[in-house]
C-alpha positions as CSV (number, residue, x, y, z in Angstrom):
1,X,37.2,-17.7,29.2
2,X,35.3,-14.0,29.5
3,X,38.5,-13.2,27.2
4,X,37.7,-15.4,24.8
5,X,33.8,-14.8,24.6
6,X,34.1,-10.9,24.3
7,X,36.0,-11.9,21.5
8,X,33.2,-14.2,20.0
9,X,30.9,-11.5,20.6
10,X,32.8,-9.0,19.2
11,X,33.0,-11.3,15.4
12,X,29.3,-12.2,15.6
13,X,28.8,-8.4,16.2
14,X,30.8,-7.5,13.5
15,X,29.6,-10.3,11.1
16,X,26.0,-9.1,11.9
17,X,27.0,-5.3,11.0
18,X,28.5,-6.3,7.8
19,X,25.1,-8.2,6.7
20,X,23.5,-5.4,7.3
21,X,25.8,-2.8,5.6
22,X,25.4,-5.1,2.2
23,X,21.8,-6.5,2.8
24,X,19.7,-3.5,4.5
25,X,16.2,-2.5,4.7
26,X,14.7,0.7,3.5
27,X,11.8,1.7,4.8
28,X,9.6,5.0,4.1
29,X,6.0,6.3,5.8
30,X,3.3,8.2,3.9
31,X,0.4,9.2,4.2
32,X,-2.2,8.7,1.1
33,X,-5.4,11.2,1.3
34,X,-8.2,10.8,-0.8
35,X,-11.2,12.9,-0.9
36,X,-14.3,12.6,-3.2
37,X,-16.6,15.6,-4.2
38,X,-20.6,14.0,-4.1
39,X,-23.8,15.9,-4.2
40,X,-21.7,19.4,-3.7
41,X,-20.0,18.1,-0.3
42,X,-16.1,16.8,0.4
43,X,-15.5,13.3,2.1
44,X,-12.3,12.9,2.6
45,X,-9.9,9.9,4.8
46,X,-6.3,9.1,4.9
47,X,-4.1,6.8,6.1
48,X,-0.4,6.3,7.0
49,X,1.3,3.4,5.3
50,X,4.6,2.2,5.9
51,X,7.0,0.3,3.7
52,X,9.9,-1.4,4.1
53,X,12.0,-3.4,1.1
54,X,14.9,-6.1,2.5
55,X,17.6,-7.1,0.7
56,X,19.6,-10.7,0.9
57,X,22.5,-12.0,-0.4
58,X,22.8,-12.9,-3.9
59,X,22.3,-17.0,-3.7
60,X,18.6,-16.4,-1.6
61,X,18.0,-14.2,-4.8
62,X,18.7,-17.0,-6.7
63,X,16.5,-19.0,-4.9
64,X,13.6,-17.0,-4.9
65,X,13.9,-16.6,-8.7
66,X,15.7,-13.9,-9.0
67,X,14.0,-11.4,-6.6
68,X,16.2,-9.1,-4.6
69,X,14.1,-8.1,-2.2
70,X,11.1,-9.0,0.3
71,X,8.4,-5.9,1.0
72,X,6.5,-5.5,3.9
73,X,3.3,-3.1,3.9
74,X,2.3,-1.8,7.3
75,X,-1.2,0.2,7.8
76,X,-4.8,0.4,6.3
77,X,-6.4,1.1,3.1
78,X,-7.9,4.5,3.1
79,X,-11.4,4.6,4.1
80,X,-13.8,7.6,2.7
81,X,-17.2,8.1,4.0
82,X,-19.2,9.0,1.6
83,X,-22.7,9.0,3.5
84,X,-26.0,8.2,1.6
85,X,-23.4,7.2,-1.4
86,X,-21.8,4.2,0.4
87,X,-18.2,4.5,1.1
88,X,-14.8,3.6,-1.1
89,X,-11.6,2.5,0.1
90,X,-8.4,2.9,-1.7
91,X,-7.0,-0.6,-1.6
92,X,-3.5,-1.0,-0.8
93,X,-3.1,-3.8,-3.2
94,X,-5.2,-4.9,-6.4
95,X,-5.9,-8.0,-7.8
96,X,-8.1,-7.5,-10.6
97,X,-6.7,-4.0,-12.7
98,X,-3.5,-4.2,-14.1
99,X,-3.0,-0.3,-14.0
100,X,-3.5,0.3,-10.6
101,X,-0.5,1.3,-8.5
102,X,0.0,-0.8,-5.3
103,X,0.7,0.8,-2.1
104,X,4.2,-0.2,-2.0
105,X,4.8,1.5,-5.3
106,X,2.6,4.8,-4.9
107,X,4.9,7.4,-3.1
108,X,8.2,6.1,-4.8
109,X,6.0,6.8,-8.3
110,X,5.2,10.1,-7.2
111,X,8.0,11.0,-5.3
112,X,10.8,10.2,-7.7
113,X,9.5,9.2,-10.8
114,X,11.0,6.8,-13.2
115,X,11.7,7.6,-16.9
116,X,9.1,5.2,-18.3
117,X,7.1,3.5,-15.7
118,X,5.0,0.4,-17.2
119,X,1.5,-0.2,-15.7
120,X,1.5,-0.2,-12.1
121,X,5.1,-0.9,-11.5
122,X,8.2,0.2,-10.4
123,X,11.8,-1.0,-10.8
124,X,13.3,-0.5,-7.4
125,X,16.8,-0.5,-6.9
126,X,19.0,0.7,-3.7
127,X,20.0,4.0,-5.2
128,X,16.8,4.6,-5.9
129,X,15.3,4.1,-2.6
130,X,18.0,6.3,-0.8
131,X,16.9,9.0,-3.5
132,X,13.6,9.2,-1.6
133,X,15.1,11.2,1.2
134,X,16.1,13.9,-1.1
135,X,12.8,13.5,-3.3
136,X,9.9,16.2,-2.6
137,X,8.0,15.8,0.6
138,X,4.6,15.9,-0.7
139,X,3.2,14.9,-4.4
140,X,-0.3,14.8,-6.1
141,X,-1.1,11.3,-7.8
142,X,-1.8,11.8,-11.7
143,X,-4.1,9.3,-13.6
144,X,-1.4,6.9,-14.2
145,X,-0.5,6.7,-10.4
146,X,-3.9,5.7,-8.7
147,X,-4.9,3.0,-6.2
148,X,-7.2,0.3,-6.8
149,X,-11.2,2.3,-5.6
150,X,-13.3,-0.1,-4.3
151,X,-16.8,1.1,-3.6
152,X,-19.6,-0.1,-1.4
153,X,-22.9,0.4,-1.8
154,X,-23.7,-0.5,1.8
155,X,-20.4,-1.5,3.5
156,X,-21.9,-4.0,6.2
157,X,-22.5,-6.2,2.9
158,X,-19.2,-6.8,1.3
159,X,-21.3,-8.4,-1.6
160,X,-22.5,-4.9,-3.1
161,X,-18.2,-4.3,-3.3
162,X,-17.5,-3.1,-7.0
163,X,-14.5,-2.3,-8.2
164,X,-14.4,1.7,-10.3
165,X,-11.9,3.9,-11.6
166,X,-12.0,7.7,-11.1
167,X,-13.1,8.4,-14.0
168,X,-16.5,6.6,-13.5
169,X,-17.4,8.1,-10.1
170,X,-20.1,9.8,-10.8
171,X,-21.2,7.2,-13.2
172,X,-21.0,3.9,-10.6
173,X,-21.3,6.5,-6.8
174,X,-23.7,9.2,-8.1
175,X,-24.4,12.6,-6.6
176,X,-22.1,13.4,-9.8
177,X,-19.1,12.1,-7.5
178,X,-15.5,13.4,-8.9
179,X,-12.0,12.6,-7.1
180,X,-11.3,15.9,-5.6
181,X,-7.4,14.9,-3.7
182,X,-5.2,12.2,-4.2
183,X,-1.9,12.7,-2.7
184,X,0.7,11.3,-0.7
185,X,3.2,13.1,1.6
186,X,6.1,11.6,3.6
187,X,5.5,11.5,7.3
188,X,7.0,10.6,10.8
189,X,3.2,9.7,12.3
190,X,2.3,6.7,13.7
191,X,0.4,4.0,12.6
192,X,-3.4,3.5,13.0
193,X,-5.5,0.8,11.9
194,X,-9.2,0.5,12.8
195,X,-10.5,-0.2,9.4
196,X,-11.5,-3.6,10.4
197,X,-14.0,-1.5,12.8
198,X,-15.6,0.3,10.1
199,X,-16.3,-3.0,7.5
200,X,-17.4,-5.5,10.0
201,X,-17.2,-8.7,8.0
202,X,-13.0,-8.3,7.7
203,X,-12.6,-10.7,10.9
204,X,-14.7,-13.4,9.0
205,X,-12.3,-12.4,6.0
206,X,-8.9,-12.6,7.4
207,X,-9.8,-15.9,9.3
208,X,-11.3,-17.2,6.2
209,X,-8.6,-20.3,5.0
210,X,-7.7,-18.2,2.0
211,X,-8.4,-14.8,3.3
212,X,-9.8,-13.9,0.1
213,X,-14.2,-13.8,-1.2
214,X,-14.9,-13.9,-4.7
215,X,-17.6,-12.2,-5.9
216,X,-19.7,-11.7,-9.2
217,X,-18.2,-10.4,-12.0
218,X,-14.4,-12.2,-11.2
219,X,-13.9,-9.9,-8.7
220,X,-12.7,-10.7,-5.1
221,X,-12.0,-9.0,-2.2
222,X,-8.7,-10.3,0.3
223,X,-7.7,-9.0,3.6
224,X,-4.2,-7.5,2.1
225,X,-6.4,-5.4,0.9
226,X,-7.7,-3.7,4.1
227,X,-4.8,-4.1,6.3
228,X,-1.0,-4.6,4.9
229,X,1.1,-7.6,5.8
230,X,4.1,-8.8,4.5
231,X,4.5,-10.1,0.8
């Protein structure tokens, strides 16, 4: 009987490793820093995200509609202090502008650039993400390769959230505000998220039944936003 189990074990163990070899995760950790010039003075935050693509088999892709992959996005949005100008947060996902670069797709953009990337995108394949260990360590983001800014005007009222590209900073923050660092730069540090400390309404968010408050103008804020979760 012991016999006979150790070899049961021994052909789920091996069934389990061969899964894995043909269905594996990736998974890479970066840290996205974003400081904003106002009124003469740097304000600057960061945060270290963490993503992870993983694979199935062939017939789950066929079931999904043809996806090959699931993505999980561990972390916070990047949280800059901006002081008498409010605050912005780099939002790891974006729901309203179609050029804005998602945080899943950000370091993989900048890291090891595609050809011809369309809007916000990337086409991820295995190769690809086993290029990343060989790609450069650290990376600005160009113009094409931003994160969705959200500012607020007093960020204990998530009403007075508007969305704003860089190029309107000094037009929507004032203090003639100008992005100053955007970059992203592999890491092995550990996780922190406290950003629902710093925007006091994200419990009443993330417990809200769709997680999600729209505001004026079409635009809505959701708690993926803030603090990553799997997609």
């Amino acid at each position: 009987m012991t016999r006979a189990r150790w070899i049961v074990g021994a052909c789920v163990a091996a069934l389990v490793a061969l899964y894995w070899l043909n269905f594996p995760t990736y998974s890479h950790r970066y840290r996205l820093t974003i400081s904003v010039e106002a009124d003469g003075q740097v304000h600057s935050g960061s945060s270290v995200i963490e993503i992870r693509f993983r694979f199935w088999p062939q017939f789950v892709a066929g079931l999904s509609g043809g996806g090959q992959y699931a993505v999980d996005v561990r972390g916070q949005a990047v949280f800059v202090d901006l002081g008498a100008h409010g605050a912005l947060v780099a939002s790891l996902v974006s729901y309203t502008d179609q050029a804005a670069v998602s945080a899943q797709w950000l370091a993989l953009r900048a890291l090891n650039p595609q050809p011809e990337m369309s809007e916000g995108s990337y086409v991820v394949t295995r190769e690809r993400l086993r290029e990343l260990s060989e790609a450069p360590r650290r990376a600005g983001l160009t113009p094409d390769n931003l994160p969705q800014f959200v500012w607020f005007k007093d960020v204990v009222d998530p009403a007075t959230a508007r969305p704003v590209k860089a190029t309107d900073f000094a037009a929507v923050i004032g203090g003639n505000a100008s992005l100053a660092i955007a970059q992203v730069e592999m890491t092995g540090k550990p996780i922190a998220v406290d950003i629902d400390k710093k925007l006091p309404w994200y419990g009443q968010l993330k417990a809200s039944a769709t997680g999600v408050l729209n505001l004026q103008g079409g635009f809505a804020l959701g708690d993926r936003m803030f603090i990553g979760g799997a997609s």
